[in-house]
C-alpha positions as CSV (number, residue, x, y, z in Angstrom):
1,X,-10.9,-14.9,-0.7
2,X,-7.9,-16.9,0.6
3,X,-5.1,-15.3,2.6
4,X,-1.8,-15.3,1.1
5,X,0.3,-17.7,2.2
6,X,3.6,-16.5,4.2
7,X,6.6,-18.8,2.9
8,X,8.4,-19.6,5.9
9,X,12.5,-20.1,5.4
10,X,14.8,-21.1,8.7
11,X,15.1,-18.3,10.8
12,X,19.0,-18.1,11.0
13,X,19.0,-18.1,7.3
14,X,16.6,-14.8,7.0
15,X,19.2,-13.1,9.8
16,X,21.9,-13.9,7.0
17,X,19.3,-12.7,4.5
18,X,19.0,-9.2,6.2
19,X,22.9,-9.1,6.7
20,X,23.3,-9.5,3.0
21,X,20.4,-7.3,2.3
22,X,23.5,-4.0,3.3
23,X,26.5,-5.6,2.2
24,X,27.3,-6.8,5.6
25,X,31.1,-8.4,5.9
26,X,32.4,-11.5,6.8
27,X,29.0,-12.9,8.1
28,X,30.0,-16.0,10.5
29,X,27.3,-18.1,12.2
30,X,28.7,-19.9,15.0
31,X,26.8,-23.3,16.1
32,X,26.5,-23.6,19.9
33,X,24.0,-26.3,20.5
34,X,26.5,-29.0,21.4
35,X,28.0,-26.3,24.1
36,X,26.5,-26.6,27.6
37,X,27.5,-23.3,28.7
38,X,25.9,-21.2,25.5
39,X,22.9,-19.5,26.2
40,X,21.4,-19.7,22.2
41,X,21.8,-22.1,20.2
42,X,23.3,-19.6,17.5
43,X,24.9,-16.7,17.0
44,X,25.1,-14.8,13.9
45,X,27.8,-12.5,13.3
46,X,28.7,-9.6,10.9
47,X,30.3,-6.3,10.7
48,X,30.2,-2.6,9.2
49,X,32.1,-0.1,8.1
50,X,30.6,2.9,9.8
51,X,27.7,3.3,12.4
52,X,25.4,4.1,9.7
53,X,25.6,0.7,8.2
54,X,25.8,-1.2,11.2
55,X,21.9,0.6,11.9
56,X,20.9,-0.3,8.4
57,X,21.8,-3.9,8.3
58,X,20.2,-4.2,12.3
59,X,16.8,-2.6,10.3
60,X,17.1,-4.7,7.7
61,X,17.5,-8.0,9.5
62,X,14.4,-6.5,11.5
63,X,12.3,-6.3,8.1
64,X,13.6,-9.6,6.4
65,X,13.0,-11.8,9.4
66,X,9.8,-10.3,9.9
67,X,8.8,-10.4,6.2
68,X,10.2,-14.1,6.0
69,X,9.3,-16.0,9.2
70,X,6.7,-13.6,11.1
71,X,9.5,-13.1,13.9
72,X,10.2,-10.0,15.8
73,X,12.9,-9.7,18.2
74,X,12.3,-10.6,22.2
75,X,15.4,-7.8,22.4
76,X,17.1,-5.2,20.8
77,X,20.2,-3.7,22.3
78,X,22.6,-1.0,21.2
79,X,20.8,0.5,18.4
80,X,22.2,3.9,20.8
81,X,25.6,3.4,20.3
82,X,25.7,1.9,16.7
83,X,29.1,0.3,17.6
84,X,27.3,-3.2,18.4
85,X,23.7,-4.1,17.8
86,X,22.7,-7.4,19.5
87,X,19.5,-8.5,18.3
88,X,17.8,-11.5,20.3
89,X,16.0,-14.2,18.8
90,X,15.7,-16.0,21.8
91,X,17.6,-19.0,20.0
92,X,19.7,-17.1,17.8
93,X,20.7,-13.8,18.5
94,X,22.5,-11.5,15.7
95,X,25.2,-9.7,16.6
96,X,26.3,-6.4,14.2
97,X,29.5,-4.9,15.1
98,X,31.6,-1.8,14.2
99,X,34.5,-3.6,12.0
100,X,37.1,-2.1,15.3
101,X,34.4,-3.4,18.3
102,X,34.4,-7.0,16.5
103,X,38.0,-7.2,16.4
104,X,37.8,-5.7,20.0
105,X,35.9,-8.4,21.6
106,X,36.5,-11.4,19.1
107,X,33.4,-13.5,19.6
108,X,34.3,-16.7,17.5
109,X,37.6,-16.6,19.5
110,X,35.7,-16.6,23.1
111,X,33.2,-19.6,21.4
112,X,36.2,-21.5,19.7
113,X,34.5,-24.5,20.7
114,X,31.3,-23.7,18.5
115,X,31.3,-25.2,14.8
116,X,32.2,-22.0,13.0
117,X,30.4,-21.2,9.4
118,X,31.4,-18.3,7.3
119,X,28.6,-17.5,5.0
120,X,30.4,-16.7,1.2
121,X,28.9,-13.0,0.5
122,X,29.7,-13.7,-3.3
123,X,26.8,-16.6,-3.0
124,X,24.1,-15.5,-1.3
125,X,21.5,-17.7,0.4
126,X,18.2,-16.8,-1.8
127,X,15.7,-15.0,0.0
128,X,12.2,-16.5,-0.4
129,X,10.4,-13.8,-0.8
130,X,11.1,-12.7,-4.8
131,X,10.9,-16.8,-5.6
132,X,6.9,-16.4,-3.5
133,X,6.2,-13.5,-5.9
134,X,7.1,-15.1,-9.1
135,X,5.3,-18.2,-8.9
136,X,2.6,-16.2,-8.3
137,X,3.3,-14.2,-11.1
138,X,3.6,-17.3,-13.3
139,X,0.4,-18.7,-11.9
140,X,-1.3,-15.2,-13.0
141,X,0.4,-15.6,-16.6
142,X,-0.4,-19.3,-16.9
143,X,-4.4,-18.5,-16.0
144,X,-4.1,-15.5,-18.7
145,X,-2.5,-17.7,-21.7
146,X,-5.7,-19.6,-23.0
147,X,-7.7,-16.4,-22.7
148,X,-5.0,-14.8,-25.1
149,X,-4.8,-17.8,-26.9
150,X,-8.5,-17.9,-27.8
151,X,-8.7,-14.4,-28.6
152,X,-7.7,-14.7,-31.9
153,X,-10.0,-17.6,-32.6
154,X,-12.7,-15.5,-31.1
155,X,-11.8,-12.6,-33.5
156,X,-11.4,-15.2,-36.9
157,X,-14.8,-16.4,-36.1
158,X,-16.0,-13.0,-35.6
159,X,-14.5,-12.0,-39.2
160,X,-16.3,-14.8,-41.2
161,X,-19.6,-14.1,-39.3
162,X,-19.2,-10.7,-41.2
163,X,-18.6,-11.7,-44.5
């Protein structure tokens, strides 16, 4: 039997995935590859209204990346505090604040040299996963139709046969 294939989306775009996944707020990716001093080449940002939150949009980007791409983290730091949760990609590391600690330490204001991208919450970026499922669930339907369609033939034939 074949193994399922996993469909693999970009891996900053399953990060945003997880962030939206809680109703994280103003998600901001900031692009640092043309920056000779930055030490990823992105950094995804959001924020949360209470420490609970910020815990359940770290797990969730935990479980969507991992679910989307295969990834795991290198490094997870914070998860203690739940006023910051850094998680490290090696190339992209999201960052989940506290809404107070993100004003506190401003990231986009210390990279203001990084192309900046606020990600509209109202539009989500569609995670691959539910498309993955239907198709299959359209494949499943599409092998079933001419079974159901010849049913009824099977059953008229079956009718005049006994008469």
């Amino acid at each position: 039997m074949p193994k399922n294939k996993i469909a693999k989306i970009d891996l900053k775009d399953a990060i945003v995935n997880g962030m939206l996944e809680k109703k994280a707020h103003k998600i901001t990716v900031l692009d640092l590859r043309k920056l000779s001093s930055a030490m990823a080449d992105y950094f995804v940002i959001c924020h949360a209204t209470s420490d609970k939150q910020v815990n359940a949009i770290a797990d969730s980007i935990e479980e969507i990346v991992r679910k989307q791409t295969g990834e795991k983290p290198w490094h997870v730091e914070g998860s203690e505090q739940s006023d910051w949760i850094l998680l490290d990609y090696f190339d992209i590391v999201a960052h989940v604040f506290k809404e107070e600690k993100r004003d506190f330490y401003a990231i986009e204001e210390l990279w203001g040299d990084a192309e900046i991208t606020e990600i509209d919450e109202s539009n989500p970026i569609i995670a691959l996963e539910p498309v993955v499922k239907a198709k299959a669930k359209a494949k499943a339907k599409a092998k079933a139709e001419p079974k159901a369609k010849a049913a009824p033939k099977a059953k008229a034939k079956a009718k005049a046969k006994s008469k």
